[in-house]
TORKOL-4160 file (C-alpha; in steps of 0.2 Angstrom, whole numbers, padded with zeros to 4 digits, m for minus):
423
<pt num="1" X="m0041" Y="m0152" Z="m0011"/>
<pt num="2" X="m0030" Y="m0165" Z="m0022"/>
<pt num="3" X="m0026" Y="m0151" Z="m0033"/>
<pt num="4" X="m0020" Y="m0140" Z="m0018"/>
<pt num="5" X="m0008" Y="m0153" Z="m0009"/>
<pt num="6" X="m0001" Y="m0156" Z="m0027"/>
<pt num="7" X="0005" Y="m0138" Z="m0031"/>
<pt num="8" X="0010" Y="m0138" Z="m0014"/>
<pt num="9" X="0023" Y="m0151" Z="m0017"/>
<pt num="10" X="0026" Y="m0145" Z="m0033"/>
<pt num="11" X="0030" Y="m0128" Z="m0022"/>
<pt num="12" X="0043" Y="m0140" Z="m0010"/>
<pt num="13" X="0050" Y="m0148" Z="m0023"/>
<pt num="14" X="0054" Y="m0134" Z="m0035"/>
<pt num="15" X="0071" Y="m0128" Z="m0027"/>
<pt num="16" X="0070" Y="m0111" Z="m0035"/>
<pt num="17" X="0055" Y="m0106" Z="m0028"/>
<pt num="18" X="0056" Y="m0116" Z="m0012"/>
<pt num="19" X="0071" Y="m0104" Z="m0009"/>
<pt num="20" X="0062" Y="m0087" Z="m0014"/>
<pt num="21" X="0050" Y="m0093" Z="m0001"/>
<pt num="22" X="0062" Y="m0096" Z="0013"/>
<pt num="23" X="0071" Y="m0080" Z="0006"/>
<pt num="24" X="0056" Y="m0069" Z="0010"/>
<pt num="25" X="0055" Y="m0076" Z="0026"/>
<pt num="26" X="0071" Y="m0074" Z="0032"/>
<pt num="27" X="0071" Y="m0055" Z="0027"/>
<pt num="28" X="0053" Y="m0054" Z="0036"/>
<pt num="29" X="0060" Y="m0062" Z="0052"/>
<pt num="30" X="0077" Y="m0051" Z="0050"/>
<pt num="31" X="0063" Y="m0037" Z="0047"/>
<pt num="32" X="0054" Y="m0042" Z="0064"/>
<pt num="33" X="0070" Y="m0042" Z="0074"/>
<pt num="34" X="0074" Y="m0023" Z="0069"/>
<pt num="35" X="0057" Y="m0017" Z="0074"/>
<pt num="36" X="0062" Y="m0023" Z="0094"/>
<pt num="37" X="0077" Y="m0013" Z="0095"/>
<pt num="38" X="0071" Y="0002" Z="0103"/>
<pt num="39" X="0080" Y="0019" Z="0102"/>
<pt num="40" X="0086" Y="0026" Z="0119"/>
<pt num="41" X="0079" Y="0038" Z="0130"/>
<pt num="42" X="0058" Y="0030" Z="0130"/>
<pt num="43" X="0046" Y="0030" Z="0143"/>
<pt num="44" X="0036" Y="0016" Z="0140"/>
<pt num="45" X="0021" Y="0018" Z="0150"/>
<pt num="46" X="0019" Y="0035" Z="0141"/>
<pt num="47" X="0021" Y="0026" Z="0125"/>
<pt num="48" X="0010" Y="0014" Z="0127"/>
<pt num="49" X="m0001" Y="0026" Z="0134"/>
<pt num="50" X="0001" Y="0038" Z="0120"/>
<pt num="51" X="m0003" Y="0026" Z="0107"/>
<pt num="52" X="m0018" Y="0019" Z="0116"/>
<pt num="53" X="m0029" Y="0035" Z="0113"/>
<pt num="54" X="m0019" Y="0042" Z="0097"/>
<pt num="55" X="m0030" Y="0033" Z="0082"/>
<pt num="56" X="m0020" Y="0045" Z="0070"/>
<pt num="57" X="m0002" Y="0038" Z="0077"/>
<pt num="58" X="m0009" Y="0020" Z="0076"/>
<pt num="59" X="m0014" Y="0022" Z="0057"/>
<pt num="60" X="0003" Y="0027" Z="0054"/>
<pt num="61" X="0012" Y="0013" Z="0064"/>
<pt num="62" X="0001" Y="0003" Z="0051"/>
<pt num="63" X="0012" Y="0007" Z="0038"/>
<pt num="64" X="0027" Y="0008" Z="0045"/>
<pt num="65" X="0026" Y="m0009" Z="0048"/>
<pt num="66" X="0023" Y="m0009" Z="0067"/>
<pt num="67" X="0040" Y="m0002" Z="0070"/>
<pt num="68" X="0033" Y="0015" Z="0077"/>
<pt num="69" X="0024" Y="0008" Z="0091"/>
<pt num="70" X="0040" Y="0003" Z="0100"/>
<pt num="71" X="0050" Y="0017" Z="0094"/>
<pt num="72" X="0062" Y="0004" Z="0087"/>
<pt num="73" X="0077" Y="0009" Z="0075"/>
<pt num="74" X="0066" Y="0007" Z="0059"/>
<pt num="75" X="0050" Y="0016" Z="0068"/>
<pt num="76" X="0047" Y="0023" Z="0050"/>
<pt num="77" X="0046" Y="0011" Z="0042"/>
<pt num="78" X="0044" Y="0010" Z="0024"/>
<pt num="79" X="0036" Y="0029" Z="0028"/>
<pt num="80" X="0048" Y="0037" Z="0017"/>
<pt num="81" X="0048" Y="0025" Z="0003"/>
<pt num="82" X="0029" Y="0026" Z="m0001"/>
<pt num="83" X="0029" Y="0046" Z="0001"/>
<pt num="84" X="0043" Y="0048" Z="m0012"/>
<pt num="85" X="0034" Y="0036" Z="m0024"/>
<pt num="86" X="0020" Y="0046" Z="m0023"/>
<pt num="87" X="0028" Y="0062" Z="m0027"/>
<pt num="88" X="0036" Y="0052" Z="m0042"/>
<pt num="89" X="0022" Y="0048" Z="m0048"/>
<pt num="90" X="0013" Y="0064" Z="m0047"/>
<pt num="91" X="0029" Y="0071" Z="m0055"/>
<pt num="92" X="0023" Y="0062" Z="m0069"/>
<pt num="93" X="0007" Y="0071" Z="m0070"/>
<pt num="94" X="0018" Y="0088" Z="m0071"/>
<pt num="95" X="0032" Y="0083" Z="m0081"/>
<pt num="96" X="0033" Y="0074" Z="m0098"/>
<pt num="97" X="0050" Y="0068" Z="m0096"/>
<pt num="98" X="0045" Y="0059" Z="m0082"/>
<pt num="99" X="0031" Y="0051" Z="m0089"/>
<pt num="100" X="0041" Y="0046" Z="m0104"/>
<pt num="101" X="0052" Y="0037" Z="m0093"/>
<pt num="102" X="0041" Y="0027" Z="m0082"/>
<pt num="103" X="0028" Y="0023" Z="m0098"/>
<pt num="104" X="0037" Y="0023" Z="m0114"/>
<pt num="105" X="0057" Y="0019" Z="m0108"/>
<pt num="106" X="0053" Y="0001" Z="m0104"/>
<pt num="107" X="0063" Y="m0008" Z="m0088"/>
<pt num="108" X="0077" Y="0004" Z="m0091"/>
<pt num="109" X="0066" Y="0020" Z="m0086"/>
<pt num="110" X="0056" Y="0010" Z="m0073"/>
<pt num="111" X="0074" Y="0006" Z="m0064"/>
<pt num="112" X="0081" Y="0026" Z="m0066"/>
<pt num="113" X="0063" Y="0030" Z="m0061"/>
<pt num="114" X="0063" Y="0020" Z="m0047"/>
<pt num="115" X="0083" Y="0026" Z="m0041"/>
<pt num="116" X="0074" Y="0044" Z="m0041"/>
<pt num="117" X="0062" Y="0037" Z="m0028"/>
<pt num="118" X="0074" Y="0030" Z="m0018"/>
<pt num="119" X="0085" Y="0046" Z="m0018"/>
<pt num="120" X="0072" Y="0056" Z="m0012"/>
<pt num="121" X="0066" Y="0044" Z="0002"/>
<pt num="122" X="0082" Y="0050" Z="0011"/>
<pt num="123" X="0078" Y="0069" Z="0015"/>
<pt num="124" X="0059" Y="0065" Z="0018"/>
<pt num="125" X="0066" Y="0051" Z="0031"/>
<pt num="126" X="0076" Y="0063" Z="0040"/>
<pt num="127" X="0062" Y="0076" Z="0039"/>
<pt num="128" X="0049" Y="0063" Z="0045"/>
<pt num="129" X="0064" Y="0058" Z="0059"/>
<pt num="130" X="0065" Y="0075" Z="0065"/>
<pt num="131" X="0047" Y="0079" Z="0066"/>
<pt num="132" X="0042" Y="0060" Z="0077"/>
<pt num="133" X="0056" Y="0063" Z="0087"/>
<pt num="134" X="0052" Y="0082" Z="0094"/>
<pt num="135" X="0033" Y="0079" Z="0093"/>
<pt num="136" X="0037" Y="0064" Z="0104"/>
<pt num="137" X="0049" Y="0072" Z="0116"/>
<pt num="138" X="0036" Y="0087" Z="0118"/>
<pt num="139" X="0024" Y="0073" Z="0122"/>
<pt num="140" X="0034" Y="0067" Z="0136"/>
<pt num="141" X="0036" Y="0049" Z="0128"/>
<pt num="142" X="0055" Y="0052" Z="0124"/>
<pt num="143" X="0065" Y="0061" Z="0139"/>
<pt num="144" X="0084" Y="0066" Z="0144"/>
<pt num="145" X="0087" Y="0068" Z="0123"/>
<pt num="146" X="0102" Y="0080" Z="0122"/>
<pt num="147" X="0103" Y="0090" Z="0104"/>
<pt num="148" X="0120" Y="0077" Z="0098"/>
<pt num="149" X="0108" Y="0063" Z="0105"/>
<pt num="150" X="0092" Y="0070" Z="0095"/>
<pt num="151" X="0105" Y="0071" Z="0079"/>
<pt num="152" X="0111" Y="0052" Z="0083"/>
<pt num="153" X="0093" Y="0047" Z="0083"/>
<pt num="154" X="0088" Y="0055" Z="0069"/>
<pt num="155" X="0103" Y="0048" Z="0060"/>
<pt num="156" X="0099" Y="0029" Z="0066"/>
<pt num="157" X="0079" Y="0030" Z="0063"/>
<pt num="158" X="0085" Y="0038" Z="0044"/>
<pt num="159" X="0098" Y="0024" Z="0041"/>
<pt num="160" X="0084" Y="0011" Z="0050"/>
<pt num="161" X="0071" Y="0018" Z="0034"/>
<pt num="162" X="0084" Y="0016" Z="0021"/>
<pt num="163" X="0088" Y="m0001" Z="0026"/>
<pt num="164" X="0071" Y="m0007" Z="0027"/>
<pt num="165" X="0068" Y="0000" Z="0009"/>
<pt num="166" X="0083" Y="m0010" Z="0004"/>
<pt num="167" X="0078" Y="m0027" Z="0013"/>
<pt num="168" X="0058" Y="m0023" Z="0004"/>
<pt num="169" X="0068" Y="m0022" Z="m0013"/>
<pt num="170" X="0079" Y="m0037" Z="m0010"/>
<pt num="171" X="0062" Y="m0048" Z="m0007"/>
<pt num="172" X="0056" Y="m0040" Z="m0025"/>
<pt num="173" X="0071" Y="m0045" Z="m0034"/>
<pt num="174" X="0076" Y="m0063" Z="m0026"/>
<pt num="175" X="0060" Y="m0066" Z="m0017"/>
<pt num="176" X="0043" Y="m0068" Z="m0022"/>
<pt num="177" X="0028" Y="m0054" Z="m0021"/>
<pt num="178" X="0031" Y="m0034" Z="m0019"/>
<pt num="179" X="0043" Y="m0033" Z="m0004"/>
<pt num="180" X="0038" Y="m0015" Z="0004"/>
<pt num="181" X="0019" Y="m0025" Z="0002"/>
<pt num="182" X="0025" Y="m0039" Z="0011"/>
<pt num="183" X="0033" Y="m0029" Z="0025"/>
<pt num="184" X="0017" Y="m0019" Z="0028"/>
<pt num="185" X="0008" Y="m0035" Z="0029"/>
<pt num="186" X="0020" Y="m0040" Z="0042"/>
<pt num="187" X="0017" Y="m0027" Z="0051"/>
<pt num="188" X="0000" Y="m0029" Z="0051"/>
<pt num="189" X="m0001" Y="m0046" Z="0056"/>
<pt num="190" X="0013" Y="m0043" Z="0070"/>
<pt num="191" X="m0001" Y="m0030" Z="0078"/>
<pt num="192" X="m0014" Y="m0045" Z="0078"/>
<pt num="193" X="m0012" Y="m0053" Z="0093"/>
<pt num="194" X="m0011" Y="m0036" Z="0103"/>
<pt num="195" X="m0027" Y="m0030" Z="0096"/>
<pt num="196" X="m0037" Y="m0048" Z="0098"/>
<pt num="197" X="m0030" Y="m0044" Z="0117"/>
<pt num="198" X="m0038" Y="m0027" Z="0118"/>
<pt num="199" X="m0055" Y="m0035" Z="0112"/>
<pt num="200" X="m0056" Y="m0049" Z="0122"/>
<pt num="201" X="m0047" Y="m0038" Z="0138"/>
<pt num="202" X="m0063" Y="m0024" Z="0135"/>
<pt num="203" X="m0077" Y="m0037" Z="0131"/>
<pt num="204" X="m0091" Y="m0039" Z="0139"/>
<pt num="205" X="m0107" Y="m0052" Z="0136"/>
<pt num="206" X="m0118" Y="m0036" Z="0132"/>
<pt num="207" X="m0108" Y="m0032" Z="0119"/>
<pt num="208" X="m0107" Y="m0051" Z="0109"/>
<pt num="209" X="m0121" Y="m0045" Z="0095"/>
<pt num="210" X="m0108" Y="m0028" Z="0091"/>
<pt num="211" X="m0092" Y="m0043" Z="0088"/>
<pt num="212" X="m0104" Y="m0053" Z="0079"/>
<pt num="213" X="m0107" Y="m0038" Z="0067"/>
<pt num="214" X="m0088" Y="m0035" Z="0066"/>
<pt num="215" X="m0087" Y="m0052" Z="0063"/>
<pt num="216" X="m0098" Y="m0052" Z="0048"/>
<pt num="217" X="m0091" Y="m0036" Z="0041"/>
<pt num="218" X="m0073" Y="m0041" Z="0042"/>
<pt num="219" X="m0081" Y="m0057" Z="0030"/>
<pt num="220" X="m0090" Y="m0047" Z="0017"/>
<pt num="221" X="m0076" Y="m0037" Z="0017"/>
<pt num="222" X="m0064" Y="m0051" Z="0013"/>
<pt num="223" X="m0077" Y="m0056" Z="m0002"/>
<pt num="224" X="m0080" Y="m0041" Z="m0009"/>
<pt num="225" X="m0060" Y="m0037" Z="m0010"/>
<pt num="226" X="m0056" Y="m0055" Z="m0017"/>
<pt num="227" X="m0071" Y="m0054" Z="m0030"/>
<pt num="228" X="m0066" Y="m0033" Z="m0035"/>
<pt num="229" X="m0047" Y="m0041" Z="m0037"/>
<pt num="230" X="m0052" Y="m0055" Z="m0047"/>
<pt num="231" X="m0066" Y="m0047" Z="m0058"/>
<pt num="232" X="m0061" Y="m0043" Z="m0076"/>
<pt num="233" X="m0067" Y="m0036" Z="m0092"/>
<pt num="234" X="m0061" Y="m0046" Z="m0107"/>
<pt num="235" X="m0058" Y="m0037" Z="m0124"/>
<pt num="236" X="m0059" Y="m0047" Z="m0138"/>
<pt num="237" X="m0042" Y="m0048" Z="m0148"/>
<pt num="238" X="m0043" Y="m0057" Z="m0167"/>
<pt num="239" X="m0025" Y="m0056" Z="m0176"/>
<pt num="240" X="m0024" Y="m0053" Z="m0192"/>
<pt num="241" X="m0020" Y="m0068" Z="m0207"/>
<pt num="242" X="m0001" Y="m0064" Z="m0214"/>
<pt num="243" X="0008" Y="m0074" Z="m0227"/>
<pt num="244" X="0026" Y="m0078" Z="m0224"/>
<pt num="245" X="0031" Y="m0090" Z="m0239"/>
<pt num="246" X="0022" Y="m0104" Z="m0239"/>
<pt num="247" X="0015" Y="m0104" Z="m0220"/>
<pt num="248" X="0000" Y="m0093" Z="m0215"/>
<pt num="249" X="0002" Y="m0082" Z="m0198"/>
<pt num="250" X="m0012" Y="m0077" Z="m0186"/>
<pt num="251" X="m0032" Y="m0078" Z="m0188"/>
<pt num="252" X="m0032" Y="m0083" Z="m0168"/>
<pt num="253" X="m0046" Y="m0073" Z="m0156"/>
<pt num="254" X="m0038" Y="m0070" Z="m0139"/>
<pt num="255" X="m0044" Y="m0055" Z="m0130"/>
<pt num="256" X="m0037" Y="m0042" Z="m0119"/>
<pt num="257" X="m0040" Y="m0043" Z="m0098"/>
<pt num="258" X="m0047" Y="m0026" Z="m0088"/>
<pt num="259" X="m0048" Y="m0027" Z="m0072"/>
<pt num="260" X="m0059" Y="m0020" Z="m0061"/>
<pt num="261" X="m0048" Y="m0013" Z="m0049"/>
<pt num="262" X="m0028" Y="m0010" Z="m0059"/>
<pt num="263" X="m0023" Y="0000" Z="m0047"/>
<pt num="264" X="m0025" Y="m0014" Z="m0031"/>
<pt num="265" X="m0022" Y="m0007" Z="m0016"/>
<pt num="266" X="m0010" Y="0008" Z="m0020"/>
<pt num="267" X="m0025" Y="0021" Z="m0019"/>
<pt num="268" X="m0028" Y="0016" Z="0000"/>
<pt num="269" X="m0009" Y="0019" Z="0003"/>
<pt num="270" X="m0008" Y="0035" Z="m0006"/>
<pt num="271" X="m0024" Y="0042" Z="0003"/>
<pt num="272" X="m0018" Y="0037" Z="0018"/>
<pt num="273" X="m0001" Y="0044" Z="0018"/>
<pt num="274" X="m0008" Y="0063" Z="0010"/>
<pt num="275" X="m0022" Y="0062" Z="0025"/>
<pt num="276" X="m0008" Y="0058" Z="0038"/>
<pt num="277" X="0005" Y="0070" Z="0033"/>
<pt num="278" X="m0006" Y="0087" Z="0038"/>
<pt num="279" X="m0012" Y="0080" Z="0055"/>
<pt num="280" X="0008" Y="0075" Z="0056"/>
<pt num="281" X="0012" Y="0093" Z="0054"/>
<pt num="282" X="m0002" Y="0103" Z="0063"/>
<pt num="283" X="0000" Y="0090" Z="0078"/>
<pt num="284" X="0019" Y="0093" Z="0080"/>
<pt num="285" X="0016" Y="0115" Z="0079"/>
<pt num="286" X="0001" Y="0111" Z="0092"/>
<pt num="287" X="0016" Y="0110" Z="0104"/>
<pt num="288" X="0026" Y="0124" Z="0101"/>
<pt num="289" X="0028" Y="0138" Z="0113"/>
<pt num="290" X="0019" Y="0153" Z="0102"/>
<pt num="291" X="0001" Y="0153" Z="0110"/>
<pt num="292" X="m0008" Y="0160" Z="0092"/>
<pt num="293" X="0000" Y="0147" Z="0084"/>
<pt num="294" X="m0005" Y="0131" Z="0095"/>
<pt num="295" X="m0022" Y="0136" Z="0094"/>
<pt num="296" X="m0023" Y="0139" Z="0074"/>
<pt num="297" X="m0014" Y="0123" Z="0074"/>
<pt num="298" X="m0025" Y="0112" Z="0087"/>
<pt num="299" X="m0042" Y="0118" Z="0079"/>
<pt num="300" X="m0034" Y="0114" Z="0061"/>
<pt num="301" X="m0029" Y="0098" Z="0066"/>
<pt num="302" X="m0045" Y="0093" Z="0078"/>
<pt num="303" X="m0056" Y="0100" Z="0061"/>
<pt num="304" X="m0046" Y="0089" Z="0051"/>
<pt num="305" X="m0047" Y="0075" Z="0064"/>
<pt num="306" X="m0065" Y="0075" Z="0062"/>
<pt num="307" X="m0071" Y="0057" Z="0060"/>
<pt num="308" X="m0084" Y="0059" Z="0047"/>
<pt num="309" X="m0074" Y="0074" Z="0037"/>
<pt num="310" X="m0059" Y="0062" Z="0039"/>
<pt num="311" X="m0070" Y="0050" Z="0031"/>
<pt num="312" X="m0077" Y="0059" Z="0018"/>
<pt num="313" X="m0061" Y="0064" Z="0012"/>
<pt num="314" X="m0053" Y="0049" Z="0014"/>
<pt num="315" X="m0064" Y="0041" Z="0002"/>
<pt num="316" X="m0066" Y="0056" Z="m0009"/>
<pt num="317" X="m0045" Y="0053" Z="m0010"/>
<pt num="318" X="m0046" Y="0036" Z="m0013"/>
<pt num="319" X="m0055" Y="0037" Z="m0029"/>
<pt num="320" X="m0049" Y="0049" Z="m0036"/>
<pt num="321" X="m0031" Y="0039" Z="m0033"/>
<pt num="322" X="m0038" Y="0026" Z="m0040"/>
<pt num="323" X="m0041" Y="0035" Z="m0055"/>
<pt num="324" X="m0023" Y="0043" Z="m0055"/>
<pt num="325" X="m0013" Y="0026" Z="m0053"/>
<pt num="326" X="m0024" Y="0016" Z="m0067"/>
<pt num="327" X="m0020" Y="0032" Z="m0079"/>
<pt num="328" X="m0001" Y="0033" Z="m0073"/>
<pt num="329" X="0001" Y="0013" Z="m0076"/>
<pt num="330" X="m0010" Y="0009" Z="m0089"/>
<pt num="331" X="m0009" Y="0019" Z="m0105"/>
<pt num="332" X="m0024" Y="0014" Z="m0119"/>
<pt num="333" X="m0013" Y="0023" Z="m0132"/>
<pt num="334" X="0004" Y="0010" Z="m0129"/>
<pt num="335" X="m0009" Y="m0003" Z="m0130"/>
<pt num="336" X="m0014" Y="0002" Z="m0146"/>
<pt num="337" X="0002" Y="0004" Z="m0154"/>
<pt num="338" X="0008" Y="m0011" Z="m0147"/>
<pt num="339" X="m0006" Y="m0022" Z="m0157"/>
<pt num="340" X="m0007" Y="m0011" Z="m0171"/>
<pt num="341" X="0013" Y="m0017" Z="m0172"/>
<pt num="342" X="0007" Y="m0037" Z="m0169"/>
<pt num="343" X="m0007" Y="m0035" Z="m0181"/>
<pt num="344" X="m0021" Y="m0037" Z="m0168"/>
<pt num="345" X="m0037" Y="m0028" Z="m0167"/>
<pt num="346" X="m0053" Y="m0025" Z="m0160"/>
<pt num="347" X="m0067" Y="m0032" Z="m0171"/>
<pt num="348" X="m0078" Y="m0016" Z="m0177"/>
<pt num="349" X="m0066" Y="m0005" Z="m0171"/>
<pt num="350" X="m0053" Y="0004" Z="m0183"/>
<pt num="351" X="m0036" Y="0003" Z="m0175"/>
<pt num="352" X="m0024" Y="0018" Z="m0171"/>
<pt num="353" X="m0035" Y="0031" Z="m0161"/>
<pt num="354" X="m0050" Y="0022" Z="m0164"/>
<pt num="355" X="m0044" Y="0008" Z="m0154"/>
<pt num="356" X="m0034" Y="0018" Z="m0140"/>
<pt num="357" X="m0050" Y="0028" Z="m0138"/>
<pt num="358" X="m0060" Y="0012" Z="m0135"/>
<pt num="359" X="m0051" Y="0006" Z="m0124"/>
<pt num="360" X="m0048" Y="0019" Z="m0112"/>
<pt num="361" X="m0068" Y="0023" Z="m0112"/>
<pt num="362" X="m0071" Y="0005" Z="m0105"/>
<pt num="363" X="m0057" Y="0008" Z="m0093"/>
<pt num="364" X="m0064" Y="0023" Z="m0086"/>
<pt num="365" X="m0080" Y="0014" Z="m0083"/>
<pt num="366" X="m0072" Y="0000" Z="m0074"/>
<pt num="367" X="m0062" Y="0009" Z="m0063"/>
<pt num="368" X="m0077" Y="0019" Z="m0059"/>
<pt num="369" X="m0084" Y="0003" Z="m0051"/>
<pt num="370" X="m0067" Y="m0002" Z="m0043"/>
<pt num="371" X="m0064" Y="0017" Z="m0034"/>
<pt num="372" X="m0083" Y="0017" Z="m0026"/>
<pt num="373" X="m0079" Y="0000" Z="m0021"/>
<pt num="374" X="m0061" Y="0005" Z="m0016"/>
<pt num="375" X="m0068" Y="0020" Z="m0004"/>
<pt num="376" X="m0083" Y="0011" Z="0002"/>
<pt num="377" X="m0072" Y="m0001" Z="0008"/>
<pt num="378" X="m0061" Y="0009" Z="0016"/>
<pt num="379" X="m0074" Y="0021" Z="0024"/>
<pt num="380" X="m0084" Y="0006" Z="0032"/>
<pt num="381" X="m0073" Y="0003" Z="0047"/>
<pt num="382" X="m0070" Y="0023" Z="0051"/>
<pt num="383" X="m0089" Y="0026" Z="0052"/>
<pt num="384" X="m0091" Y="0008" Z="0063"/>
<pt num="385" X="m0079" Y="0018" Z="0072"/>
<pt num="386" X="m0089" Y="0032" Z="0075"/>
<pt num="387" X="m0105" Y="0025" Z="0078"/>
<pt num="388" X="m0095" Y="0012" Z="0090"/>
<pt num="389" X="m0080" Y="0020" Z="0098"/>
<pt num="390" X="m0068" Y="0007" Z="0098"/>
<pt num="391" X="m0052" Y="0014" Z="0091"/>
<pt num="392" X="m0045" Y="m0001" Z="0083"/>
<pt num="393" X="m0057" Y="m0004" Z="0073"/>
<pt num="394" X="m0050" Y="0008" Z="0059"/>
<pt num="395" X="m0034" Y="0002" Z="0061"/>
<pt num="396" X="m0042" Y="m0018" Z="0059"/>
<pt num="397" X="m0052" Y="m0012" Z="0045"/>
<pt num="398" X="m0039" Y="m0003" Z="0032"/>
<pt num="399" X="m0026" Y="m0017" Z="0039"/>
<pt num="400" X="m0037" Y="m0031" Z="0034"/>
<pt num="401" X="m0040" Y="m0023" Z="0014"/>
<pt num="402" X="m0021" Y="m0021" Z="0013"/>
<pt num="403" X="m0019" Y="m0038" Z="0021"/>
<pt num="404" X="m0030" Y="m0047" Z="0008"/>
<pt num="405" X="m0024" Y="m0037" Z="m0007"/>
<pt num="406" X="m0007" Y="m0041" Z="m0002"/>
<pt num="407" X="m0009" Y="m0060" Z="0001"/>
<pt num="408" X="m0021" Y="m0062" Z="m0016"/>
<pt num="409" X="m0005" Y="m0053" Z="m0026"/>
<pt num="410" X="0006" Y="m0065" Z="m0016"/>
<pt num="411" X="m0004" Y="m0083" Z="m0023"/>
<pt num="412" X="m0004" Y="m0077" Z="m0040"/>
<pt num="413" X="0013" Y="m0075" Z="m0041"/>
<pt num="414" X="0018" Y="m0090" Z="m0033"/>
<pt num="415" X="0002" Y="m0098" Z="m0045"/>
<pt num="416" X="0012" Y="m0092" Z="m0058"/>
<pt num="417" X="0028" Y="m0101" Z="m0055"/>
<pt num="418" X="0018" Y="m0115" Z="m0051"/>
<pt num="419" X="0014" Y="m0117" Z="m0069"/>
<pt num="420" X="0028" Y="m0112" Z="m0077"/>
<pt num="421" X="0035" Y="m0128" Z="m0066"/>
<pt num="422" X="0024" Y="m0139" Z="m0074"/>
<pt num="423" X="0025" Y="m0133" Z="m0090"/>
């Protein structure tokens, strides 16, 4: 406890982080603000009414940041953003030149890397625009929209994406923590209070053994993602002994830290998105006027919509993201240039492709651990779901794995600085 209340005034009295703190939560509240200001032309009974009995529109006002429940000017979210970066990053898998960019180019190809995300987050926002907008308008949520009115929105809701992708960089670069993390997790805590509501509006005493189990899962869930996060696999590391005139170099051990999970809670995201996109798509042409096909569409999206097939590949998704994102971001065969260069290597293993080859056989056996963990985790609240029918439960469940991801990313950094303070 006395080591806690003293790195919490070394945090207040360290101006420079004291102000990244305040920073982030001036952009947060800024971020907040926007996702009141509603675009015009909303009935809000048939909103609310609409999102009560949608669990497919609900996952996605997850990650918009709970801008999408009010139809507010940035309803989208950080949306756009997270779709470009995953078709960035699958670029990578297609194009060498991409790859070589993001892995081998250093912060100079992560920043032109990352401008080609942000680039292509425009046409995807005004595509995602369009398709909320007449999807909801054929709904009967949004009425009265004339076609330069449909345009101004989708301009406004585009521009509303944009910006919000700008504040989440901002807090990257003079805050603390990823921003575009931090804003989901704002999002997710905003929507606390109106699901704790829901449950306490629909409880009843018969039904205390039920939120006692929620309760208990909601717990294991929060120790199994904090112990998954912190777990690593060290690889020993011995330098080699170098004479440089009269002083001897190196002859320390250190070792090398694999985590469990590398890839944190970017599998879940990416599932997530690819899942919502089709049911996005076959939802919207399930309300056009040609009869043959609404009814492909309607029995595409309620097969897709199926709540154990939508768990199955939902976890199916996750780990094989989880695999994708640890090759994309972790390369064995940079590691082992970069301590062949040092004069490191592994004791009993030859360096070059001997080493690279190592280490990338121990990495595929952790991460196996970390994706079935990943998609169990993720799975567990759809089938409480199922076998319970409350709706928010999915919504509670995936929000509390990005919530405790997000907020265990957060401590380390600010850990971090903490000890750079006192050093």
């Amino acid at each position: 406890m006395s080591n806690f209340l003293n790195k919490l005034r070394l945090i207040v009295k360290d101006k420079s982080l004291r102000n990244k703190i305040l920073f982030v939560l001036a952009a947060l509240i800024v971020f907040r603000i926007l996702a009141v200001i509603p675009i015009p032309g909303i009935d809000v009974g048939r909103l609310q009414e609409f999102f009560q009995n949608n669990q497919f529109f609900g996952l996605i006002n997850l990650f918009s940041g709970g801008g999408l429940d009010s139809l507010s000017i940035v309803m989208l979210g950080v949306g756009p953003y997270i779709t470009a970066s995953i078709i960035m990053q699958l670029l990578t898998m297609t194009s060498d030149k991409l790859k070589q960019m993001y892995q081998e180019e250093g912060e100079a190809g992560k920043k032109k890397f990352a401008q080609y995300s942000r680039l292509l987050t425009v046409p995807l926002a005004l595509i995602q625009s369009f398709a909320f907008l007449s999807l909801l308008q054929n709904q009967g949520v949004i009425v009265g929209l004339s076609p330069f009115d449909m345009l101004i929105n989708i301009v406004v809701i585009t521009a509303g994406s944009v910006l919000l992708m700008w504040i989440g960089e901002l807090m990257s670069e003079f805050g603390i923590g990823n921003g575009v993390s931090l804003l989901i997790f704002a999002g997710i805590v905003a929507g606390l209070p109106s699901t704790v509501n829901q449950l306490l509006f629909t409880f009843t005493p018969d039904q205390i053994p039920l939120y006692l189990g929620f309760a208990v899962a909601a717990i294991l869930i929060t120790l199994g993602v904090v112990v998954v996060t912190e777990a690593e696999r060290p690889i020993p590391i011995t330098y080699a002994k170098r004479v440089r005139g009269n002083r001897v170099y190196g002859g320390i051990s250190t070792y090398l830290p694999l985590r469990v999970n590398q890839a944190g809670v970017i599998p879940i995201i990416f599932a997530l998105s690819l899942l919502l996109f089709p049911q996005m798509i076959f939802n919207f042409l399930s309300k056009v006027d040609n009869s043959i096909v609404q009814r492909v569409s309607e029995f595409i999206f309620n097969f897709i919509n199926n709540p154990w097939l939508f768990a199955t590949f939902y976890f199916i998704l996750v780990f094989l993201f989880t695999y994708f994102y640890t090759a994309v971001t972790f390369d064995p065969n940079t590691i082992s240039k970069n301590l062949q260069k040092s004069g490191a290597f592994i004791p009993g293993v030859r360096p070059g492709t001997s080493t690279a080859e190592y280490i990338s056989k121990v990495l595929t056996r952790l991460t196996l651990v970390g994706a079935i963990f990943l998609g169990i985790i993720a799975v567990v609240p759809l089938v409480m779901r199922a076998v319970t029918g409350i709706q928010s439960l999915a919504i509670g469940g995936t929000g509390l794995l990005i919530a405790v991801s997000v907020v265990l990313d957060l401590l380390k950094k600010i850990e971090a600085q903490v000890s750079m303070r006192e050093y």
